[in-house]
VEXTILO-121611 format. One record per residue (C-alpha): residue number from 0; residue in three letters; x, z, y. Coordinates in Angstrom, 3 decimals, padded with zeros to 6 digits. Layout:
<pts>
 pos code       px       pz       py
 NUM  Ala        X        Z        Y
...
</pts>
This chain:
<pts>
 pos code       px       pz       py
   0  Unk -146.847  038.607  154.542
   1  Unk -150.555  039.538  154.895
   2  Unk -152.433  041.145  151.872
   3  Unk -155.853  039.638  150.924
   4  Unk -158.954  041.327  152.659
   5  Unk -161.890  039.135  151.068
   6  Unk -164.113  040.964  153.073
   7  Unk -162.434  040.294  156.717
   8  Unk -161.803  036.588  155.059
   9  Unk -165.645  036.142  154.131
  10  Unk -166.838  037.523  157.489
  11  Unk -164.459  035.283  159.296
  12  Unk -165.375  032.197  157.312
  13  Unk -169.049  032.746  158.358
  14  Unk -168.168  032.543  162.331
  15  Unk -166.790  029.179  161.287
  16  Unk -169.928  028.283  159.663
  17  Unk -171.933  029.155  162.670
  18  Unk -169.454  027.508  165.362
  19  Unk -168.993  024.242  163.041
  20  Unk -172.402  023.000  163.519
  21  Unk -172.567  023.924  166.874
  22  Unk -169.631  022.027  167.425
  23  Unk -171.268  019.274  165.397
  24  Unk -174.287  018.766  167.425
  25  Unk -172.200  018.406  170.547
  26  Unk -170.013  015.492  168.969
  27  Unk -173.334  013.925  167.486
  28  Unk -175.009  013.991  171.276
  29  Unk -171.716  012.763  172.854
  30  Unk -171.315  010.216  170.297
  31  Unk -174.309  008.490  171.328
  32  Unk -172.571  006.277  173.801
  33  Unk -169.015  007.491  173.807
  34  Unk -165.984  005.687  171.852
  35  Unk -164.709  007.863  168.818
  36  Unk -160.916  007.628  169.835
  37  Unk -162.240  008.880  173.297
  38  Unk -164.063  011.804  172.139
  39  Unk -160.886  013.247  169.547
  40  Unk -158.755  012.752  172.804
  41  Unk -160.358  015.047  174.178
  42  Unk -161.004  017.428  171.297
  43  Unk -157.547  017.968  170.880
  44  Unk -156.443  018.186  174.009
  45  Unk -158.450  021.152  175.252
  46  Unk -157.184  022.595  172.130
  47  Unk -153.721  022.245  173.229
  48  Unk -155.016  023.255  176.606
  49  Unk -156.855  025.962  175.724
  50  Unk -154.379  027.383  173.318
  51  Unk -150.894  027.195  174.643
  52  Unk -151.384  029.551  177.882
  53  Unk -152.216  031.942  175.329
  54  Unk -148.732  031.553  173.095
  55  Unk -147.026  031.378  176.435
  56  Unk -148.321  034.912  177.639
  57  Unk -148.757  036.336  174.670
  58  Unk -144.948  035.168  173.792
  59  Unk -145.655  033.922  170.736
  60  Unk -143.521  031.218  168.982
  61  Unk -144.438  027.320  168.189
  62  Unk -140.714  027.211  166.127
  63  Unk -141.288  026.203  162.515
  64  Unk -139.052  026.045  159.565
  65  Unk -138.972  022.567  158.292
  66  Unk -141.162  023.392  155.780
  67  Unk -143.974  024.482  157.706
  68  Unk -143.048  021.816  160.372
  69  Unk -143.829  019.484  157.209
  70  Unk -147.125  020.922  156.444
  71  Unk -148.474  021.421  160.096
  72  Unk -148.006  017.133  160.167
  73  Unk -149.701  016.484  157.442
  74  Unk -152.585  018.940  158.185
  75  Unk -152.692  017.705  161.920
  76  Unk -153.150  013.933  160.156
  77  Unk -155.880  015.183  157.726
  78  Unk -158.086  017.354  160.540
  79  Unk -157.783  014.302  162.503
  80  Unk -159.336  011.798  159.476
  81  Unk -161.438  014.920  158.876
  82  Unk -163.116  015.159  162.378
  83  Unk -162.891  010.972  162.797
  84  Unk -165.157  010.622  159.597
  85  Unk -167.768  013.448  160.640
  86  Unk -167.729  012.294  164.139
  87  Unk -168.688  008.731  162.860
  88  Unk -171.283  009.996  159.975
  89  Unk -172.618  011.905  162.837
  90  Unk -173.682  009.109  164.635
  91  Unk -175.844  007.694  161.492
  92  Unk -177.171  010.895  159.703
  93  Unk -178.950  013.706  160.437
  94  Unk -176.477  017.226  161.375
  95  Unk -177.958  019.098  157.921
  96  Unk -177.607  015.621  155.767
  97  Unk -174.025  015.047  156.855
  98  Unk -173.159  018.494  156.292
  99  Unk -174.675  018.704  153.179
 100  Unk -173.137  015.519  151.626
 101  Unk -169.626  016.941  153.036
 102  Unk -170.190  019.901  150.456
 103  Unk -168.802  018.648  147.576
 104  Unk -165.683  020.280  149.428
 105  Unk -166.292  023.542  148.259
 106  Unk -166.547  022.073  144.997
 107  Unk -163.088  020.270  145.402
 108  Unk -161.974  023.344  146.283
 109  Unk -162.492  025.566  143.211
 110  Unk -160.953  022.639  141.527
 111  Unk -157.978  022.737  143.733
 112  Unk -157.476  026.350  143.695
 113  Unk -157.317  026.138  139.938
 114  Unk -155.064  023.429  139.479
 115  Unk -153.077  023.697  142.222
 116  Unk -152.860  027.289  143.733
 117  Unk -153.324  028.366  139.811
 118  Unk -156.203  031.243  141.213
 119  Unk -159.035  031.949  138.560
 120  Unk -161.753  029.680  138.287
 121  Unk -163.790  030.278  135.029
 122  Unk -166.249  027.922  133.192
 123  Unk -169.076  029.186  134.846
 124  Unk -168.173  028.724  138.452
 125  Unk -166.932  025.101  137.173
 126  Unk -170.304  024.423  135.488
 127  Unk -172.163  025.606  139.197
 128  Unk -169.736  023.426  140.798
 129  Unk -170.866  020.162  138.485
 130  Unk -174.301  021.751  139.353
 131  Unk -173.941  021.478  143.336
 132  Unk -172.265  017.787  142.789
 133  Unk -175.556  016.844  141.651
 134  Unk -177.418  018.355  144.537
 135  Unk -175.354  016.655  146.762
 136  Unk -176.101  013.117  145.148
 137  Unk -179.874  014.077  145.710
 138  Unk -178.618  014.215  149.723
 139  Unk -176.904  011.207  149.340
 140  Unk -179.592  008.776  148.024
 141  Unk -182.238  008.843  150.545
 142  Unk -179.345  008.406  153.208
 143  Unk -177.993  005.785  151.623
 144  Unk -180.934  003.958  151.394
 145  Unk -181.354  004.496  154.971
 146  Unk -178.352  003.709  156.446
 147  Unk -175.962  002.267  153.684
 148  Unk -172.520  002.964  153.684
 149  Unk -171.988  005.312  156.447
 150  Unk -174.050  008.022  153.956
 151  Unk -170.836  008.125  152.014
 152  Unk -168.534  008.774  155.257
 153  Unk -169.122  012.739  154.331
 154  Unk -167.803  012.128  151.142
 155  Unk -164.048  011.233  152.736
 156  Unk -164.784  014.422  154.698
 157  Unk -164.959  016.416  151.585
 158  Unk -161.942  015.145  150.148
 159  Unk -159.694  014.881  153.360
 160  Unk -161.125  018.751  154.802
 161  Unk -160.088  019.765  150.808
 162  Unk -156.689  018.885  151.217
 163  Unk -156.718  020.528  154.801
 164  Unk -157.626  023.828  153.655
 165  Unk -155.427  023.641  150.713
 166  Unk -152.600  022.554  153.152
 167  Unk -154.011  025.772  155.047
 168  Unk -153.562  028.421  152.770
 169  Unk -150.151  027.502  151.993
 170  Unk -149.315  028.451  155.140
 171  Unk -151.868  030.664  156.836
 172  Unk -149.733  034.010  155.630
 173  Unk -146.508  032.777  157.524
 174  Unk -147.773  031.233  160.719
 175  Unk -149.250  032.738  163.670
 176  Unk -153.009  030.881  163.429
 177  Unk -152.844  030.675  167.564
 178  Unk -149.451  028.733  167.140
 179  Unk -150.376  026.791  164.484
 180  Unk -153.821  025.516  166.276
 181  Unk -151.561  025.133  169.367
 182  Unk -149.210  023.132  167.774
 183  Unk -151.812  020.970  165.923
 184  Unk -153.744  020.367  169.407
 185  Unk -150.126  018.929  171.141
 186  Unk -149.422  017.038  167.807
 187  Unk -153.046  015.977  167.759
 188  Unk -152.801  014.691  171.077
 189  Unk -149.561  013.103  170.796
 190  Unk -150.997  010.971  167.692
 191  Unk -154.284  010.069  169.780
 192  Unk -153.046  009.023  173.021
 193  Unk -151.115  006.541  172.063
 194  Unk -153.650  005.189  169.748
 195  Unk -156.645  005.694  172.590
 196  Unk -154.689  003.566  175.185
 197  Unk -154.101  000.584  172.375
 198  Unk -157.810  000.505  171.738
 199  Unk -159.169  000.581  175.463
 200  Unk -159.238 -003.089  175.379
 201  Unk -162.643 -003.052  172.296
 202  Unk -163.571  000.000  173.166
 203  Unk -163.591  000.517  176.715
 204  Unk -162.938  004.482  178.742
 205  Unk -166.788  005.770  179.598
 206  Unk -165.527  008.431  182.989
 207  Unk -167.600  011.601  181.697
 208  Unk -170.266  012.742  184.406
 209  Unk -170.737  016.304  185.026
 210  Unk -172.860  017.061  182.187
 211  Unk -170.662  014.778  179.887
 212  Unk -167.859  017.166  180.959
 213  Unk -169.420  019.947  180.310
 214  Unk -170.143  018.886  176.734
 215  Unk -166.491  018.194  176.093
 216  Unk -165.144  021.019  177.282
 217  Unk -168.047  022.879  174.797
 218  Unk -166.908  020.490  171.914
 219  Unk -162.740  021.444  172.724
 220  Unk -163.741  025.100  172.742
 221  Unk -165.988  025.419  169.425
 222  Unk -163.971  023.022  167.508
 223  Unk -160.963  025.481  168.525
 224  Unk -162.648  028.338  168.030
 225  Unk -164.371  027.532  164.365
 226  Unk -160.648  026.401  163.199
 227  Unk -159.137  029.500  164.612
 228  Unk -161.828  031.854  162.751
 229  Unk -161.159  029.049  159.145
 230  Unk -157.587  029.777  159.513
 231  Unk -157.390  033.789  159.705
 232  Unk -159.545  033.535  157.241
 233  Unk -157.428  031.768  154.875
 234  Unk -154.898  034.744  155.337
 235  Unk -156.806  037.441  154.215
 236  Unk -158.567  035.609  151.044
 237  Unk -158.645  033.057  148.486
 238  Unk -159.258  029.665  148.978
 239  Unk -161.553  030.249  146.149
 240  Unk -163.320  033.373  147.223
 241  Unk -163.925  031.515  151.108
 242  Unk -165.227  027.429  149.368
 243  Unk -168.795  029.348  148.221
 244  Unk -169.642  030.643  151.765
 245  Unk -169.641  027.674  153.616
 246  Unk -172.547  026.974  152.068
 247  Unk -174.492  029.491  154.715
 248  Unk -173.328  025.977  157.256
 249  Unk -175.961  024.247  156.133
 250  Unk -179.174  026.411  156.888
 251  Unk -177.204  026.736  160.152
 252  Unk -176.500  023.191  160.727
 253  Unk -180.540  022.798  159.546
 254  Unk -181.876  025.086  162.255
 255  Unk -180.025  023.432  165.042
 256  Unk -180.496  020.367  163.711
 257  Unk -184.205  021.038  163.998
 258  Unk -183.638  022.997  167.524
 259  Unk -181.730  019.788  169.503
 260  Unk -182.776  016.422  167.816
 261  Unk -186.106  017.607  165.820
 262  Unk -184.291  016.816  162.284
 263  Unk -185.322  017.701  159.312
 264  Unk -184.475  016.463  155.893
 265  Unk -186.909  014.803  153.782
 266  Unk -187.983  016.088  150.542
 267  Unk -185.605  014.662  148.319
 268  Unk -183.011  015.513  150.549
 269  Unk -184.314  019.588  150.967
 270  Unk -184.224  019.672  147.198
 271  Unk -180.578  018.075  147.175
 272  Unk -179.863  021.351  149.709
 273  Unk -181.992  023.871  147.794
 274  Unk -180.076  022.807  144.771
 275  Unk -176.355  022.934  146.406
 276  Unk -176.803  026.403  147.745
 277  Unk -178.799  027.479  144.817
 278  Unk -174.930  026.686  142.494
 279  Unk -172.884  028.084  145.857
 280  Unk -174.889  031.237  145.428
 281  Unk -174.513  031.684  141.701
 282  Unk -170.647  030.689  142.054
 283  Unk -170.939  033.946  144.925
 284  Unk -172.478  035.815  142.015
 285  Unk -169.898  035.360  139.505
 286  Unk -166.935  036.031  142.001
 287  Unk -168.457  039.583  142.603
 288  Unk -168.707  039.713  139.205
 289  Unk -165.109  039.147  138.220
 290  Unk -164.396  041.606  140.966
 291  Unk -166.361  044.195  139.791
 292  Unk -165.772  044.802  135.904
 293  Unk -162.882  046.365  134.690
 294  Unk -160.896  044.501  132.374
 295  Unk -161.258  045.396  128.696
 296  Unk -159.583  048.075  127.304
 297  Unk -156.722  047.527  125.044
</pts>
């Protein structure tokens, strides 16, 4: 078993933050004119790809307990709804608006970890968390109106990525993370392909130029990469301690946002933003806090 390290878990939680959107604005360029089941095809299978030379040289193991083997299906099937959903928003709303929206996750989180993992949330984290709801409705509106129901598609992200990382940190401490990403790419694949090959008949098979490929192979790598840094991080702390700095994704996702598709969110949406990090920042606060005073004396 690995002991928590919040700081190695925090530091490795903010690669994924800065890989995720990277990642993002790949899928949201590709998804321009490329089917859906096409593109998570292809996101999985580099992982697999990418991945399984490495357990095979490295001589690590993809055998599972049934137990895990029960929990590495079930998060395969929720990354895949996960990514399908943000893929899909993607292609309707801006990178920093999608990711925004998505962040009632964190929120869902704290919840999760309290009720669930039965880790310390206190009344003021859960009143920043009602807090950052709100800011994320002030995201949602102006999209809504825009587009209509897609604006909600981050929403299922939020719930379904929840119930990932959840899933997650029940088993980060006893499986390799390589292995485990390995295994999810082949299981990933072996869902997809299937499925893929059914819908070619309404969706049609676009043959990837050379800067198409290119773009894949970038979205198979950083997808891989940003769930490889999620995952360690989950061993070393709290699902808890990890939910408040994903918030630094969405200044991230705003800057490249702004850098490939000249995106910007409007004002009511900013505020929205300026209000959800504003609670992710106090609920930061507090959890240095708790770490820092002692317990009262007796």
């Amino acid at each position: 078993m690995t002991h928590d390290r919040p700081l190695l878990g925090i530091l490795l939680m903010l690669g994924f933050c800065l890989l995720a959107p990277m990642g993002d604005s790949i899928a949201k360029v590709l998804g321009g004119h490329m089917p859906l089941n096409q593109l998570l095809v292809v996101r999985f299978g580099i992982q697999a790809l990418i991945l399984l030379p490495i357990v095979a040289f490295s001589q690590r193991s993809l055998a599972l307990t049934p137990r895990l083997l029960k929990l590495t299906v079930i998060r395969t099937l929720l990354h895949i709804a996960g990514i399908g959903m943000m893929f899909t928003a993607l292609r309707y709303l801006p990178i920093a608006d999608a990711i925004a929206i998505a962040f009632v996750m964190p929120f869902l989180m704290l919840l999760l970890g309290k009720y669930v993992l039965g880790e310390t949330v206190g009344p003021h984290r859960l009143g920043a968390a009602i807090v950052g709801f709100l800011g994320t409705l002030l995201v949602i509106q102006p999209n809504f109106a825009a587009v209509g129901p897609p604006a909600l598609l981050p929403l299922g992200v939020a719930v379904v990525f929840a119930l990932f990382m959840l899933v997650t940190r029940q088993m980060a401490k006893d499986v390799d993370p390589i292995s485990l990403q390995a295994i999810s790419g082949l299981m990933g694949s072996a869902v997809l392909i299937p499925v893929a090959i059914l819908l070619v008949p309404d969706t049609g098979i676009i043959l990837p130029g050379a800067r198409d490929w290119a773009l894949l192979i970038a979205l198979g790598t950083l997808g891989t990469m940003a769930h490889l840094l999620m995952t360690w991080s989950l061993r070393f702390a709290p699902a808890a301690t990890l939910a408040p700095m994903q918030y630094l994704e969405i200044p991230f996702a705003t800057i490249i946002g702004w850098l490939v598709f000249r995106d910007l969110p409007n004002g009511l949406a900013t505020l929205g933003i300026a209000v959800t990090i504003a609670a992710g920042l106090y609920v930061i606060a507090r959890e240095r806090n708790v770490r820092v005073t002692p317990p009262p004396a007796p």
